[in-house]
C-alpha positions as CSV (number, residue, x, y, z in Angstrom):
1,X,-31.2,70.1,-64.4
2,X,-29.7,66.5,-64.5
3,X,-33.0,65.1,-65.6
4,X,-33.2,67.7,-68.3
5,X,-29.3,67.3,-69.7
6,X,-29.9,64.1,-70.0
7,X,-33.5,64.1,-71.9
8,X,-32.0,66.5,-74.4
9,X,-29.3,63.9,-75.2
10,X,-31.6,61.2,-75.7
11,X,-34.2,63.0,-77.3
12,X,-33.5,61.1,-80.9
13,X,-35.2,57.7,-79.4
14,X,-38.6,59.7,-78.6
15,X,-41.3,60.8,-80.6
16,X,-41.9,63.5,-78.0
17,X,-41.4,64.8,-74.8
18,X,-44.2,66.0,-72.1
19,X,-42.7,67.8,-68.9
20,X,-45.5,67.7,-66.5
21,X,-44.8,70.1,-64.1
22,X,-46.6,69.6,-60.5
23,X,-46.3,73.2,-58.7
24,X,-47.6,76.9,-58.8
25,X,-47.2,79.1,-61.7
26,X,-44.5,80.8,-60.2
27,X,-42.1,78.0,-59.3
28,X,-38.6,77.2,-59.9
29,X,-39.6,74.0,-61.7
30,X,-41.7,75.9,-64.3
31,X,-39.6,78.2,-65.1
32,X,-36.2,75.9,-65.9
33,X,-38.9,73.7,-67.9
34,X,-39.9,76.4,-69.8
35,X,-36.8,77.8,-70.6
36,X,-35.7,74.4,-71.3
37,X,-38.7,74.0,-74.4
38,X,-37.7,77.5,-75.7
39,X,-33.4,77.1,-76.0
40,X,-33.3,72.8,-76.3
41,X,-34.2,72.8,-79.9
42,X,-35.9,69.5,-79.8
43,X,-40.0,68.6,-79.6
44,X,-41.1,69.4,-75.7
45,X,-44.5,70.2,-74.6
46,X,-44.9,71.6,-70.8
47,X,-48.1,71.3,-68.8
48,X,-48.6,72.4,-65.6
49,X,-51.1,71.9,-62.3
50,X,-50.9,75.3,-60.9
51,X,-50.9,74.1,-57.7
52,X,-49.2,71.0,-56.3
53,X,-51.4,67.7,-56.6
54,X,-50.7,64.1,-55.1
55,X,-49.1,61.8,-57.1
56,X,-52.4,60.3,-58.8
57,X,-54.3,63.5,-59.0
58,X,-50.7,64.6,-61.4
59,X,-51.5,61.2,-62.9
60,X,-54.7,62.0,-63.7
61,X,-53.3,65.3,-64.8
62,X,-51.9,64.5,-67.7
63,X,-53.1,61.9,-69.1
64,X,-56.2,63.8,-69.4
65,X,-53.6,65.8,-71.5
66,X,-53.0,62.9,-73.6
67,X,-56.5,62.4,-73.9
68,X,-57.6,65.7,-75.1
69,X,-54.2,65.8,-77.3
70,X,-55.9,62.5,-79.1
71,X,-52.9,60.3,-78.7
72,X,-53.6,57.1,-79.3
73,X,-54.3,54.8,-76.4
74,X,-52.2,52.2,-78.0
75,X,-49.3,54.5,-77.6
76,X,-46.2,53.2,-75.7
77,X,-45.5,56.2,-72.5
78,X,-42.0,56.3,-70.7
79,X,-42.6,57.5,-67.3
80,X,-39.3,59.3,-65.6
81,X,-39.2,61.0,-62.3
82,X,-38.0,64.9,-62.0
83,X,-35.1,63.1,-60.0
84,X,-33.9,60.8,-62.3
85,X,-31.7,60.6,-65.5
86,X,-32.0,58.5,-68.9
87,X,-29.1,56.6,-69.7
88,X,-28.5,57.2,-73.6
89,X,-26.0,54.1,-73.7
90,X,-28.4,51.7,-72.5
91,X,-31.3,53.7,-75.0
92,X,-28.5,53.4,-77.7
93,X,-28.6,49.4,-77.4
94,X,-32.2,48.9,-76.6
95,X,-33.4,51.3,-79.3
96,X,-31.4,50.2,-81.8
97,X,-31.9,52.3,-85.1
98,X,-35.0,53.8,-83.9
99,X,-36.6,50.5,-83.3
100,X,-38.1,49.7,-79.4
101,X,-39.7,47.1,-80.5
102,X,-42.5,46.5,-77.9
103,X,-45.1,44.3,-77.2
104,X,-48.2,46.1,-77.1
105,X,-49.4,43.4,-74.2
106,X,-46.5,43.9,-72.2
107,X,-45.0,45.7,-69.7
108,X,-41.4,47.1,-69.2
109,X,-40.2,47.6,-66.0
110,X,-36.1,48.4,-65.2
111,X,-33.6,46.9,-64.7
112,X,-31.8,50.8,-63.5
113,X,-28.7,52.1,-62.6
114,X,-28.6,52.7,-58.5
115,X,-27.2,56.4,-57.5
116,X,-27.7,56.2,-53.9
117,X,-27.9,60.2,-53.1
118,X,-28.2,61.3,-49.4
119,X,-31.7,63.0,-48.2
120,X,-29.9,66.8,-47.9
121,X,-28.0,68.2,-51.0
122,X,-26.9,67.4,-54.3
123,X,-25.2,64.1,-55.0
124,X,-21.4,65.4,-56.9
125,X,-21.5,62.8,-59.5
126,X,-17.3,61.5,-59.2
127,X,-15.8,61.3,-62.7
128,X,-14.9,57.4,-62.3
129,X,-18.8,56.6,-61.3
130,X,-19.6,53.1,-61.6
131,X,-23.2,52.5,-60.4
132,X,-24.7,49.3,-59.1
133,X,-27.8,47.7,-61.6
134,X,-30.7,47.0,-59.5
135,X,-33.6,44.6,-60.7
136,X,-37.0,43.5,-59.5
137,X,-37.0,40.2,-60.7
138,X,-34.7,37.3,-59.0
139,X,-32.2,36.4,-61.1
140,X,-33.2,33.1,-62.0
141,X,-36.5,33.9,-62.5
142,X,-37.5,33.0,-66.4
143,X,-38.7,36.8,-68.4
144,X,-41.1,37.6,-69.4
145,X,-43.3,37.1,-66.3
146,X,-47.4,36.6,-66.6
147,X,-48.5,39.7,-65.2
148,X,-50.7,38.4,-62.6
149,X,-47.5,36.1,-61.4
150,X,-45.0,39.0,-60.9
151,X,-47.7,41.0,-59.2
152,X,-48.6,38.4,-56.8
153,X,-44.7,38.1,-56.0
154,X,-45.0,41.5,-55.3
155,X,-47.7,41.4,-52.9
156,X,-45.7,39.2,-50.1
157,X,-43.0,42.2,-50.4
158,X,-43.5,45.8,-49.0
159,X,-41.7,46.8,-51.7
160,X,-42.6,50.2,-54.0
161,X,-40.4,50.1,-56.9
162,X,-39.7,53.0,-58.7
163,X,-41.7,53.4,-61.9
164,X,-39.1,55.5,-63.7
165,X,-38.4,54.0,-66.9
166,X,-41.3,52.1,-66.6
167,X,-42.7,51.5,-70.1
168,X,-46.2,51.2,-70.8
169,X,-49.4,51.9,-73.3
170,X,-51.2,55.0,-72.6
171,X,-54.6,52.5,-72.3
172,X,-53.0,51.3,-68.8
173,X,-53.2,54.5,-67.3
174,X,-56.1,55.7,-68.7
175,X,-58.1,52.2,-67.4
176,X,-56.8,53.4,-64.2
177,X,-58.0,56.6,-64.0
178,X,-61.3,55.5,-65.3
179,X,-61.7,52.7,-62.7
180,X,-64.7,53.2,-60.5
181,X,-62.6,52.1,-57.5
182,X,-60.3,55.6,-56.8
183,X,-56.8,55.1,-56.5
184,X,-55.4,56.9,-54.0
185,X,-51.3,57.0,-54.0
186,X,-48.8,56.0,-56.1
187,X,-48.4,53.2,-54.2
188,X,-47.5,50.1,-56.1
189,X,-48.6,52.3,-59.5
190,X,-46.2,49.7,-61.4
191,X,-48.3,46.5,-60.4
192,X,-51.9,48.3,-60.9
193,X,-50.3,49.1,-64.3
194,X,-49.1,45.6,-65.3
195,X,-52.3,44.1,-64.3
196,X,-54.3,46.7,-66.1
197,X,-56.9,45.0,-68.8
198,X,-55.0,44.1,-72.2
199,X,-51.9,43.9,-70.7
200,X,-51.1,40.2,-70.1
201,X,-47.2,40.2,-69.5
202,X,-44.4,41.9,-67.2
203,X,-40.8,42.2,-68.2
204,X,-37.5,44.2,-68.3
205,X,-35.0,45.7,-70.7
206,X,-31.7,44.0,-71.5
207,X,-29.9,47.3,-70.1
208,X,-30.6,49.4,-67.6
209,X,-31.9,52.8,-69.4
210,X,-32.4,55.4,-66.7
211,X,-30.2,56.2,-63.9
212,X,-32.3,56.6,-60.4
213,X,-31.2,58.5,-57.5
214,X,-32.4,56.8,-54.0
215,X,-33.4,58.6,-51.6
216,X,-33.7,57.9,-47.7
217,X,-36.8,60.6,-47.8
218,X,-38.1,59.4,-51.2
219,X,-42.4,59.1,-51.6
220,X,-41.5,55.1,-50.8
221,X,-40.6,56.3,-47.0
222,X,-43.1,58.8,-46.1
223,X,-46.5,57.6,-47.4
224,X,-48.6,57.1,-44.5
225,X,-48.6,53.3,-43.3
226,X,-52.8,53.9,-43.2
227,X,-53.3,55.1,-46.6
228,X,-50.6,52.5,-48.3
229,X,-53.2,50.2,-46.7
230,X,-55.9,51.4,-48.1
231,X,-54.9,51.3,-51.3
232,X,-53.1,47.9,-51.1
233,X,-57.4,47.2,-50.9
234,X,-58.1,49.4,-54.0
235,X,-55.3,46.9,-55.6
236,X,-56.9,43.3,-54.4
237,X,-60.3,44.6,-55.9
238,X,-58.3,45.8,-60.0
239,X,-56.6,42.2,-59.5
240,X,-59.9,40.5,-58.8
241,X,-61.3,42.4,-61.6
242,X,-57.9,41.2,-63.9
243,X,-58.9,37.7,-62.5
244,X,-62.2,37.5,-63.9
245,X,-61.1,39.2,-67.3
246,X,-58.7,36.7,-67.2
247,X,-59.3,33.2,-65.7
248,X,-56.0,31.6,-66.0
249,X,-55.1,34.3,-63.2
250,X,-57.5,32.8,-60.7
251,X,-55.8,30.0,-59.1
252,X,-52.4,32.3,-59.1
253,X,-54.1,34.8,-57.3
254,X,-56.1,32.8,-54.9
255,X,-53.1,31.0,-54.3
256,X,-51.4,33.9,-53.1
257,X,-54.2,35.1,-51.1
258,X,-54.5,32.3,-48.8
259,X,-50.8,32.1,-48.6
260,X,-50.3,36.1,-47.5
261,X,-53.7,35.3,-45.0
262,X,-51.5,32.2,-43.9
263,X,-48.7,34.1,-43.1
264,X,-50.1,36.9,-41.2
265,X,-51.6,34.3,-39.1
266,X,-48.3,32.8,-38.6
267,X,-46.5,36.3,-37.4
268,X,-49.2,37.2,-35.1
269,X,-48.6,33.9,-33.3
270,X,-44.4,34.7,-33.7
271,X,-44.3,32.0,-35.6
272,X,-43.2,33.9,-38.7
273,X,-42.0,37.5,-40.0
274,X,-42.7,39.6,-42.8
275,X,-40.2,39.4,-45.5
276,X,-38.5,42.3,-46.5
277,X,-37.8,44.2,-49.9
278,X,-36.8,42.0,-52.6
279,X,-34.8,44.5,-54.6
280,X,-31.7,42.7,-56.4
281,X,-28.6,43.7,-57.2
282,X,-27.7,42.4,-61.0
283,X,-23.8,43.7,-60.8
């Protein structure tokens, strides 16, 4: 219901809003989001699976939607996560009269307000809240970022960002989906989609515009170790096939190839460790 209050409060900066709702006809989840398009007065379209799909099968989901709606591919999508809340003040400066002003080779990825809610129950949101801003990009590091760069940083981190408020043209997705190499998971979805083909840069707003809740149980902490690899192969293959599209990427991604192979070697001798997740906290 959180995620819903706070769409219909932000609904001015949106041409329109799709609920995509991954569950059975009869579910809980259906029925708030239908009753949501009938009494919330403002544009909202609901889809559903009819029975629960993994995260790219959904994915596939509805941008097939899209597809069949004729919405151009060159359309900029908002992705946010049933979970998770927009934040109208940040919308309010980034989207300033109506105006996102986006790049239609670029990426937008956080920076987001950090609710850290426990695995059981219902965080009670105290009236005095003052959230921590999380980013994915060191704070010195210049913006925006060449795609291939930030996703090659990336790739020495086990880290799976959260893709809520991720910002991005329908044609990323929809390269995905049509990519003869099947995606598997949702795993690192934000770097396939910043190295996607036409999309050439990776950066973040000014202001943190969604509000995410973390979760000890979240999808980052239960996908299988053996299918994350797997797909972590799915990946090197879309960023070889970036590299080729794009040669200035080549020696950046080589680079960091023999670097990660260099590294391995090192922690299997104990010479080395792994790093771990490179999340930031801005303030």
């Amino acid at each position: 219901m959180r995620c819903l209050a706070s769409i219909e409060k932000a609904e001015q900066y949106f041409s329109a809003v799709l609920l995509s709702i991954n569950s059975d006809p009869g579910s809980a989840d259906l029925i708030q989001a239908r009753d949501f398009q009938d009494r919330s007065g403002i544009h909202v379209q609901v889809i559903n699976t009819t029975f629960e799909l993994n995260s790219m099968s959904h994915c596939r989901f509805w941008s097939k939607y899209l597809q069949d709606c004729k919405i151009p591919e060159s359309k900029h999508l908002m992705w946010l996560g049933h979970d998770d809340e927009l934040d109208t003040k940040g919308l309010a400066d980034i989207c300033h009269a109506g105006d996102w002003s986006l790049s239609p080779d670029t990426m937008y990825l956080g920076p987001w307000k950090l609710r850290h809610e426990p695995a059981q129950g219902l965080y009670v949101i105290p009236d005095d809240e003052n959230l921590e801003t999380w980013t994915c990009f060191p704070k010195q590091e210049r913006k925006p970022l060449g795609a291939m760069k930030w996703a090659c940083d990336q790739l020495f981190h086990p880290t799976y960002l959260n893709l809520t408020g991720g910002v991005f043209p329908l044609s990323s997705m929809l390269e995905i989906v049509r990519f003869r190499v099947k995606k598997i998971s949702g795993m690192r979805l934000e770097m396939t989609l910043a190295t996607a083909p036409g999309s050439l840069w990776i950066t973040e707003f000014r202001e943190p515009i969604t509000i995410v809740c973390g979760r000890s149980d979240s999808d980052r902490a239960t996908i299988p170790r053996a299918e994350a690899i797997s797909d972590d192969r799915r990946l090197l293959i879309w960023l070889i096939r970036f590299a080729f599209v794009n040669p200035s990427a080549r020696f950046q991604l080589t680079k960091t190839l023999v670097g990660i192979g260099v590294l391995r070697i090192k922690v299997l001798l104990g010479l080395a460790q792994l790093p771990g997740e490179d999340w930031v906290v801005r303030s």
